[in-house]
N, C-alpha and C positions, 0 to 999 in steps of 0.2 A: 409278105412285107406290108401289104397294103391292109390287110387284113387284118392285123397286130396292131398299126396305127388307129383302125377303128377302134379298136379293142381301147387302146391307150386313151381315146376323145372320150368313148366313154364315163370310162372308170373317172378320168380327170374332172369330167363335170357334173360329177357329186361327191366328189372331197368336202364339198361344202356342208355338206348336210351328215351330221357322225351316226345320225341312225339308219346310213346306208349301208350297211354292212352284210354277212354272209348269210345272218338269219332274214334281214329282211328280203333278199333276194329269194329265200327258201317260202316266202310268204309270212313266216312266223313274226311277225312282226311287235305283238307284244316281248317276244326273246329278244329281242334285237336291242330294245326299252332297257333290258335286264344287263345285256350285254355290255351295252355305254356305263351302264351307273355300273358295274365292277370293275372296267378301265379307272373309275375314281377311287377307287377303293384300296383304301395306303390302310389306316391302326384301324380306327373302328367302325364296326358297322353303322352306329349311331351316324360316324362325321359323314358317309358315306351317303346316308337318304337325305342329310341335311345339306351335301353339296348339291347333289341333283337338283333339290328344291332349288338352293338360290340359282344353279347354273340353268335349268332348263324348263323350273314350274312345279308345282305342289302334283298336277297330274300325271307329271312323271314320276317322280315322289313315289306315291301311292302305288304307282304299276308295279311299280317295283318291291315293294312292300304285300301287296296282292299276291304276286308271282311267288316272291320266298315263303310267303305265309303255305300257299298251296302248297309248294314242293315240301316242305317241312311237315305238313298235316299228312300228305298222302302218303308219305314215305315213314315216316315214325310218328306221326299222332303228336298233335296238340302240344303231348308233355316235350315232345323236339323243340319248337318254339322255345319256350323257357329253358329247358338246359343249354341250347346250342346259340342263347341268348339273341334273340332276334325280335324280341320284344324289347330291346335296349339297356341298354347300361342302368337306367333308372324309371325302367318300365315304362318309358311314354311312347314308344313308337305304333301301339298297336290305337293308343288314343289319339298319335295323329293321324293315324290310317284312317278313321271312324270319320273324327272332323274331317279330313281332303273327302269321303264316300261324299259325307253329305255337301259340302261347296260345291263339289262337280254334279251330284244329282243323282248320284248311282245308288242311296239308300229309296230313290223314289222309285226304281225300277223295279218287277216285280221280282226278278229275281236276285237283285240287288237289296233289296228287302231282305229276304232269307239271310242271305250272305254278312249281310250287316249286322244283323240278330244274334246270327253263330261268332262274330267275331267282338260282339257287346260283349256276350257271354262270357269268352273265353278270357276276354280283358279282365272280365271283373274277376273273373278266381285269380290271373296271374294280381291280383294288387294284392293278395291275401294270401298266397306264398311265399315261401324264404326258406334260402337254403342256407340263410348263417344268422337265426334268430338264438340270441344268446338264453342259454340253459337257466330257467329260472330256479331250476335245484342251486347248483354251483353259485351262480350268479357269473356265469361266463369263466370261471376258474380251473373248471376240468375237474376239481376235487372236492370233497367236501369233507368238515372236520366234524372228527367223533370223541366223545369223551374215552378216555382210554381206561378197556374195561379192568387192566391187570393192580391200577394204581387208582381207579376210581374218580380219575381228573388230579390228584394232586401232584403226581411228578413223581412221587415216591412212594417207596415197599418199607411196611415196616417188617421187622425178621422178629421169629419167636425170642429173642434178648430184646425186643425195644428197640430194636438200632434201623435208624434209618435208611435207606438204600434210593440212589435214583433209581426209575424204573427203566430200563428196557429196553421194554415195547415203545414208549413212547420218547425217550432219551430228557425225560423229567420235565415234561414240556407240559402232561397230562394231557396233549389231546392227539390225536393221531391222523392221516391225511389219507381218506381213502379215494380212487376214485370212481367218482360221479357215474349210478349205474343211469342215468334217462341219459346224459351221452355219452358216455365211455371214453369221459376227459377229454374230449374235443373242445367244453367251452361252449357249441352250440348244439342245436339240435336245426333237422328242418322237418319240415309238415307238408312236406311234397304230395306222400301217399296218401293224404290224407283226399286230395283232390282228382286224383286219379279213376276214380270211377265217373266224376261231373266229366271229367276231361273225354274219358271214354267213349260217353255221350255225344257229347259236341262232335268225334271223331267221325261217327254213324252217319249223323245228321249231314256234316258236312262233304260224304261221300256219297249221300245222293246227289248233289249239285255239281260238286268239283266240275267233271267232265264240260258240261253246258257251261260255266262259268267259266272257264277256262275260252272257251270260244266263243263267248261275248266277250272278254276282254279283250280278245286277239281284233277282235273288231271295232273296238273302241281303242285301242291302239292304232288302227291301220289308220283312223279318223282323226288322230291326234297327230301321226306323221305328217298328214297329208297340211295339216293346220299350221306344224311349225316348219315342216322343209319345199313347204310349196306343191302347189293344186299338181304338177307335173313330176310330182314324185312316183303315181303309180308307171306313166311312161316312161321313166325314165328305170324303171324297175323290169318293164318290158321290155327293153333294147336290152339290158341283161340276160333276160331270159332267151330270146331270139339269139341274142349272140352266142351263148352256150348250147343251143338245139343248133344251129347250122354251125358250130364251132367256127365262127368268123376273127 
């Protein structure tokens, strides 16, 4: 009984702080970051890094944006970003990620340098992708009109007496409606693959760092708790830990 009480003072006295949670107690404390900003997370991604920002600071923001960037590189490559759209609705998420790098100082780190270069990079192909750029054959129409070869554009056959006849093939119209072989009447095309070998690269590159990246953020995280939920977040993260090893 008495023991559950502790347990209960505990837990009570950091309700306060929302990035107290099961990751931080596991030490993961950049997860913890990741955690809070998808408890906000109603329609879109976009409103989602944009609540963070105004709710709790541009370098939560970021973490969070870091973290998904990672998870989405390491797990399906770069081109993931973009189709699972995490570069935003109108592609500025990865150019405010760049800006918060450099406010907070992490493009001057050295390995924050690299990291900022691979995600320059990758920004700049996502501006010059599109997966609904309209068919300059068609002109966004899906079809394209041909003179029709049985009546020769005019609409009509004439017959061995002279006599007139609508045509057809094309119902006297003279032109006929094929469709559009660059997209196969879609209307658009995209030039995805086109970039997919740069992407490739960036993938490489960004897989020698990942790991060490990954645990420099976890550390500038722990540093960022500690600044908004108070100097006595790590002990209070300890009486956690203590309580769970002697199950008090």
């Amino acid at each position: 009984m008495i023991n559950n009480f502790k347990k209960f003072l505990i837990e009570k006295s950091n309700n306060s702080c929302p990035f107290f949670n099961d990751s931080a107690k596991k030490l993961d404390f950049h997860q913890a970051i990741l955690e809070v900003g998808y408890n906000t997370f109603n329609d879109h991604y976009d409103n989602m890094i944009n609540s963070v920002d105004n709710e709790f600071g541009y370098k939560f923001a970021m973490l969070i944006m870091l973290g998904d960037y990672n998870y989405q590189v390491v797990n399906s490559g770069h081109m993931a970003l973009f189709i699972n759209n995490y570069i935003g609705k109108d592609k500025q998420l990865l150019s405010d990620t760049l800006y918060w790098m450099r406010e907070s100082e992490l493009d001057k780190t050295s390995l924050g340098k690299k990291i900022y270069n691979i995600i320059s990079d990758s920004n700049n192909i996502f501006q010059d992708m599109d997966e609904n750029e309209y068919c300059d054959n068609c002109g966004g129409f899906g079809e394209i009109q041909e003179e029709c070869d049985d009546c020769g554009g005019d609409g009509v056959i004439v017959d061995d007496d002279d006599d007139e006849e609508t045509c057809d093939t094309c119902n006297g119209d003279g032109i006929i409606y094929d469709t559009c072989p660059e997209c196969d009447g879609n209307g658009y095309i995209d030039n995805i693959d086109n970039f997919e070998p740069d992407l490739d690269n960036l993938d490489n590159v960004y897989y020698i760092y990942n790991k060490k990246w990954m645990k420099f953020l976890n550390n500038y995280s722990h540093d960022l708790l500690i600044e908004y939920c108070g100097k006595d977040f790590d002990e209070k993260i300890n009486k956690v830990i203590k309580t769970k090893k002697f199950n008090l």
